[in-house]
Kinemage of the C-alpha trace (Angstrom):
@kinemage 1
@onewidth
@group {chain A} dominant
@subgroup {mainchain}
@vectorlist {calphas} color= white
{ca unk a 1} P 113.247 120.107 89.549
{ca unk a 2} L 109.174 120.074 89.102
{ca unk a 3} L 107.356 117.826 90.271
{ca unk a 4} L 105.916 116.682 86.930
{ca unk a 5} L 109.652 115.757 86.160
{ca unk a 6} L 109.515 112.865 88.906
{ca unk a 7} L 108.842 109.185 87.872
{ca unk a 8} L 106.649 107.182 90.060
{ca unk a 9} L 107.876 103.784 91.149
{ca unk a 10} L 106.132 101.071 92.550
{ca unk a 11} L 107.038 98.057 93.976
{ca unk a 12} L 104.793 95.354 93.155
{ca unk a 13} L 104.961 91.694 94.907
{ca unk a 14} L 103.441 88.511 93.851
{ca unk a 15} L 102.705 85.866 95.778
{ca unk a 16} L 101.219 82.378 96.352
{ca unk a 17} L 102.092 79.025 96.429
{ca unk a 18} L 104.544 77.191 93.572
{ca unk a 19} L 103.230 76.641 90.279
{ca unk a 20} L 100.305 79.022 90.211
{ca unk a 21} L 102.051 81.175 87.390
{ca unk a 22} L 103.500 83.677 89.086
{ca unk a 23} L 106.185 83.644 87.306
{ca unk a 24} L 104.401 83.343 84.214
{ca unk a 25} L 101.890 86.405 84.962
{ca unk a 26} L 105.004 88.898 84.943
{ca unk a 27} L 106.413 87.494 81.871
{ca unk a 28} L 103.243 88.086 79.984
{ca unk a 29} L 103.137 91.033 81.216
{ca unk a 30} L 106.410 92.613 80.521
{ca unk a 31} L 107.505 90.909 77.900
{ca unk a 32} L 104.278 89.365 76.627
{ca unk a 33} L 105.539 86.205 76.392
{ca unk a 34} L 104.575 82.912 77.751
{ca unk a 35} L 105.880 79.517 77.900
{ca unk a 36} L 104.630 75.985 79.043
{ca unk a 37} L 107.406 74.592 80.355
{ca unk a 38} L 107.977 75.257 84.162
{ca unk a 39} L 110.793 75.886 86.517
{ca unk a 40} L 110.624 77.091 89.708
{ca unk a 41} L 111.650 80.317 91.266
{ca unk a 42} L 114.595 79.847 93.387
{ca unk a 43} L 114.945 82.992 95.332
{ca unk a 44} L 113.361 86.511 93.886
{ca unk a 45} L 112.891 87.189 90.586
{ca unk a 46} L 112.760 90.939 88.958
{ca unk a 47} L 111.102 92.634 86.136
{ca unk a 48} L 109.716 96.162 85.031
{ca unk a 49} L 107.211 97.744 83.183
{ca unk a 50} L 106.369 101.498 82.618
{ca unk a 51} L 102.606 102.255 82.025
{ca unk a 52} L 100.351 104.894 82.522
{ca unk a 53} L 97.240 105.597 84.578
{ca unk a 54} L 95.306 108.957 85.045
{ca unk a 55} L 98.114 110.974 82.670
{ca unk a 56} L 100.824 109.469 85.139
{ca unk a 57} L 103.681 107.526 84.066
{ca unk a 58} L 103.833 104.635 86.739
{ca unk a 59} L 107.045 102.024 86.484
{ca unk a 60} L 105.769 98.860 87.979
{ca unk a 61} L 108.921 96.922 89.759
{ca unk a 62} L 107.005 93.341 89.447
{ca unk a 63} L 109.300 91.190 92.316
{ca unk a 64} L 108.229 87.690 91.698
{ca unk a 65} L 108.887 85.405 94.866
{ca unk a 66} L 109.686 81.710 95.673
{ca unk a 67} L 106.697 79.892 96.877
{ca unk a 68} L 108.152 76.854 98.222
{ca unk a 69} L 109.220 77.279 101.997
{ca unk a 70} L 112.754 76.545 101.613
{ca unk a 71} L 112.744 79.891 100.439
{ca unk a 72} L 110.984 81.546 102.737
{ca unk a 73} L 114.041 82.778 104.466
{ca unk a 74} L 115.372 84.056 101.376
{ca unk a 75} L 112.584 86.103 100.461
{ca unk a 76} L 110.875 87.461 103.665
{ca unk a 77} L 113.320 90.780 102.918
{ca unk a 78} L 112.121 91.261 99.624
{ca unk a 79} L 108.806 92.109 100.648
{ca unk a 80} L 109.729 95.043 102.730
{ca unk a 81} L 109.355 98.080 101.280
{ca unk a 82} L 106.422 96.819 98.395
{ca unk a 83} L 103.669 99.382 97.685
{ca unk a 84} L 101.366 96.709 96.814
{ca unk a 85} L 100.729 92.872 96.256
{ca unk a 86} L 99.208 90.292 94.015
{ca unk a 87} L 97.864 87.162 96.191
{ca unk a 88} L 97.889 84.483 93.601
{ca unk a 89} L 96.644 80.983 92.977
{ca unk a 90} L 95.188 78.421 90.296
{ca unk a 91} L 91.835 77.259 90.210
{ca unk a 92} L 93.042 74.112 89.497
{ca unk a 93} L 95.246 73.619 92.864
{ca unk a 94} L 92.796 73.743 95.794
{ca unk a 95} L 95.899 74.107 98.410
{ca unk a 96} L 97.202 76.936 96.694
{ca unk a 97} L 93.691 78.938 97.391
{ca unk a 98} L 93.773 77.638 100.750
{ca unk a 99} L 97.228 79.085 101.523
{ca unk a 100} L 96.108 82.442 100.577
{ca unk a 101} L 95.019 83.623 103.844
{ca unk a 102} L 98.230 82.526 105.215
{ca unk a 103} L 99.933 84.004 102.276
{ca unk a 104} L 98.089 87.973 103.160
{ca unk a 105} L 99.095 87.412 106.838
{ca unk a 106} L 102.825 87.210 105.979
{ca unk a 107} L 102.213 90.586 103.365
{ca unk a 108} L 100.567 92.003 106.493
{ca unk a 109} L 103.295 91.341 108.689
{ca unk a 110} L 106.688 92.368 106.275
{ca unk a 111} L 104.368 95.361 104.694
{ca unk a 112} L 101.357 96.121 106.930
{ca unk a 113} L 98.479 97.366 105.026
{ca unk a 114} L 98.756 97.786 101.419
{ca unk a 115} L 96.497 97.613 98.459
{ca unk a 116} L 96.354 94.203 97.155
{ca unk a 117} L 94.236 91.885 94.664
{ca unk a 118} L 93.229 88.491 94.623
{ca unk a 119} L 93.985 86.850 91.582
{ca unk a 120} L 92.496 83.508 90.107
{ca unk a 121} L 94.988 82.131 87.715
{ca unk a 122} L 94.428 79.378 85.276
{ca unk a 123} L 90.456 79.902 84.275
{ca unk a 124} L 90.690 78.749 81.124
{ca unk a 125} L 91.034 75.200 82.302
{ca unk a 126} L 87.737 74.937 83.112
{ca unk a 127} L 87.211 71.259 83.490
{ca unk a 128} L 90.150 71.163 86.031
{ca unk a 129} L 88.706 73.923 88.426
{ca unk a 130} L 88.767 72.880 91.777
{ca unk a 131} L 87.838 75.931 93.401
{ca unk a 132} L 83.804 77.421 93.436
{ca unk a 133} L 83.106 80.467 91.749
{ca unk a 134} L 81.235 81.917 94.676
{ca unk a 135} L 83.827 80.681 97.067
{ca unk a 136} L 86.525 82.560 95.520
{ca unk a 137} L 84.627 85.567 95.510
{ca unk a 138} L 83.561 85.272 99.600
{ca unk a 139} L 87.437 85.009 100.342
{ca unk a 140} L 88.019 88.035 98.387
{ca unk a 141} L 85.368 89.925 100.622
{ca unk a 142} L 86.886 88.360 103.520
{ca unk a 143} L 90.511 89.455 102.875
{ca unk a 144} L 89.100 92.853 101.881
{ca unk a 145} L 90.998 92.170 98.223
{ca unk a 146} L 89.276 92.589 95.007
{ca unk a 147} L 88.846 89.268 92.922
{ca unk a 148} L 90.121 89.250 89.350
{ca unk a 149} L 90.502 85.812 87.182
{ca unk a 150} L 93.221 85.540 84.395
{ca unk a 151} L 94.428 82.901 82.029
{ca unk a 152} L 98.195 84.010 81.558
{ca unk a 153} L 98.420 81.436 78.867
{ca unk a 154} L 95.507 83.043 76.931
{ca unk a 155} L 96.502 86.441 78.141
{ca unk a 156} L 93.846 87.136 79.548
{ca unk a 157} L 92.874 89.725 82.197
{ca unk a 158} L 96.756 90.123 83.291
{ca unk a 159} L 96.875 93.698 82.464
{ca unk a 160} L 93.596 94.429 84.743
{ca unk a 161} L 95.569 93.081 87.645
{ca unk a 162} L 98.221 95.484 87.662
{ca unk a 163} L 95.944 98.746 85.993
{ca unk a 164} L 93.984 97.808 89.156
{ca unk a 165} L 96.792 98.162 91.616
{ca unk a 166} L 98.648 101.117 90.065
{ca unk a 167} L 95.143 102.817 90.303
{ca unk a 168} L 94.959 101.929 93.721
{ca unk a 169} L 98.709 103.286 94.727
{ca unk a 170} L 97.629 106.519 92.678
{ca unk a 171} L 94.844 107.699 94.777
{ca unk a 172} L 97.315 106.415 97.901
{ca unk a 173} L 99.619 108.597 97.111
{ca unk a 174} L 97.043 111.515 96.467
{ca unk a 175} L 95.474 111.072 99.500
{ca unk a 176} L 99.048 111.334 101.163
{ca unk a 177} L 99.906 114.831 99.275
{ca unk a 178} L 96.073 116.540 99.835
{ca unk a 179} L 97.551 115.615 103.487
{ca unk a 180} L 100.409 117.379 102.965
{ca unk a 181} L 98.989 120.201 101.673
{ca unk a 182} L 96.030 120.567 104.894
{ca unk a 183} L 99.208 120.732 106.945
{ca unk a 184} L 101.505 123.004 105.115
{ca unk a 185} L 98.553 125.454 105.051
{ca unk a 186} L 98.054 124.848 109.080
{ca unk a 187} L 101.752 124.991 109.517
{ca unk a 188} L 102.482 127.978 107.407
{ca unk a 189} L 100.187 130.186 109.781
{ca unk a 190} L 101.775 129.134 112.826
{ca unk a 191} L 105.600 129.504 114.435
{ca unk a 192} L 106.075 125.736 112.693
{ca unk a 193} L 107.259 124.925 108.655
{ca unk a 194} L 108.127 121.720 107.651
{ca unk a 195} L 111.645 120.774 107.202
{ca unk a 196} L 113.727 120.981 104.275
{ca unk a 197} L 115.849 118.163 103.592
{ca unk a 198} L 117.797 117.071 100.011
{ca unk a 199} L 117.556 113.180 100.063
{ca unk a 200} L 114.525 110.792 99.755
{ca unk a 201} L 112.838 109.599 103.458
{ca unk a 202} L 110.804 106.435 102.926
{ca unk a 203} L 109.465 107.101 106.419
{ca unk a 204} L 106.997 110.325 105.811
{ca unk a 205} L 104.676 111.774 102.827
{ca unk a 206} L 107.124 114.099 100.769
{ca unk a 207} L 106.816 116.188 98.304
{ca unk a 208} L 109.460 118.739 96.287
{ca unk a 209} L 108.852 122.774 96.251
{ca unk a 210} L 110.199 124.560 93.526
{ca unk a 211} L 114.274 124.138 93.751
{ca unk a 212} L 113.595 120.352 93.751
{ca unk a 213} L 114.248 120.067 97.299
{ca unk a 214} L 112.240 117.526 99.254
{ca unk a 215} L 109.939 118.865 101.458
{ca unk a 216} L 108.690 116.298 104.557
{ca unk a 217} L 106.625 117.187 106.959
{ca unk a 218} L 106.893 117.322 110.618
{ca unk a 219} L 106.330 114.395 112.860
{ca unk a 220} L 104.390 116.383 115.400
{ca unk a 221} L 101.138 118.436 114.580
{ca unk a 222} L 97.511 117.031 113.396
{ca unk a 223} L 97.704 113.226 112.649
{ca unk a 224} L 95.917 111.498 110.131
{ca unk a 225} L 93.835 108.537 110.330
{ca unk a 226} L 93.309 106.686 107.217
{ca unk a 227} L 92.981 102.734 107.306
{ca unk a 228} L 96.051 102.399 104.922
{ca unk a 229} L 98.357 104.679 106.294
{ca unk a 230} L 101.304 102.534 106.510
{ca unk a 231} L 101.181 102.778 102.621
{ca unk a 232} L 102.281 106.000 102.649
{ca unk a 233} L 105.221 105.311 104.672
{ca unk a 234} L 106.638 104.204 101.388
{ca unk a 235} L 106.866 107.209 99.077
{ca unk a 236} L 106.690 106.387 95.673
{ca unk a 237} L 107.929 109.387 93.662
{ca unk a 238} L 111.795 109.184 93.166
{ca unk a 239} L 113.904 110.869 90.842
């Protein structure tokens, strides 16, 4: 099987605290719907969307999780695994923004380091804002996210958010494979090659060679040292 006959799927969580429009964001976006009336999230929700970035079909798995504690139990598994996150709250709910440190920590802790984006919901209620413009933007620096501001209800800027993290997964995931490639090359001079294996390893960078078999590389060798390494831990292309 080539490589160019792999899908790329990416696991995409989004949280914050209750009523922010989490829920809502992923509806728009998959379905472009939107409706006023809400009800909250008991559990994990689930939908999908296939789009494509840099001549790459991408299928976003958007996993939309509870934000009231009693859930918390529930959906602490559910972030395992995610290749990146949306850290959402309204402008008009000032304890929703000040959760979202709290909110990264627990990503940090079920996912380690993965890209992520800080995302301002409800902007076009203006007169409601309860959160400064130039505040936002310092705990965006501070959390080392990017800022972007939507308005789900006016559909507005919700296709940004996940362009922007797809992008970001991308280059991840090329990163990983110029890795693999440094490597093969270093390995294929010496007594080493990388091991051959038929089923998918969430634990390495892999790639296929020509038969379609799986190719990961060694654990020993030359180590790499990028900040987001634990990303890569999570291969995204699957068959």
């Amino acid at each position: 099987m080539r490589e160019e006959e792999l899908e790329i799927s990416l696991k995409v969580v989004i949280v914050g605290n209750g009523a922010v429009g989490k829920s809502s964001m992923i509806q728009r976006f998959c379905k472009g719907t939107y409706t006023r009336d809400y009800k909250k999230t008991i559990g994990v929700d689930f939908l999908e969307r296939q789009i494509e970035i840099d001549n790459e079909d991408v299928r976003l798995m958007l996993w939309d999780t509870a934000g009231q504690e009693e859930f918390d139990a529930i959906t602490a598994a559910y972030y395992r695994g995610a290749h990146a996150c949306v850290l959402a709250f309204s402008g008009t709910d000032r304890d929703s923004f000040d959760a979202i440190p709290s909110w990264k920590l627990k990503i940090e802790k079920e996912c380690g380091e993965i890209p992520t984006v800080l995302v301002q919901n409800k902007i076009d209620l203006v007169e409601q804002c309860q959160v400064d413009p130039e505040e936002a933007e310092r705990l965006g620096r501070a959390l080392g996210c990017k800022l972007l501001r939507t308005s789900v209800k006016e559909d507005v800027g919700v296709v940004s958010v996940f362009r922007h993290l797809a992008s970001r997964c991308l280059l991840e995931m090329r990163r990983c494979e110029d890795d693999y490639q440094d490597d093969l090359n270093m390995y294929s001079s010496g007594p080493r090659s990388p091991s051959l294996i038929s089923a998918f390893s969430p634990n390495e960078c892999t790639r296929t060679n020509g038969n379609g078999t799986i190719v990961l590389r060694p654990g020993g060798g030359r180590q790499r040292h990028h900040k987001k390494k634990s990303f890569v831990k999570n291969a995204c292309r699957i068959l």
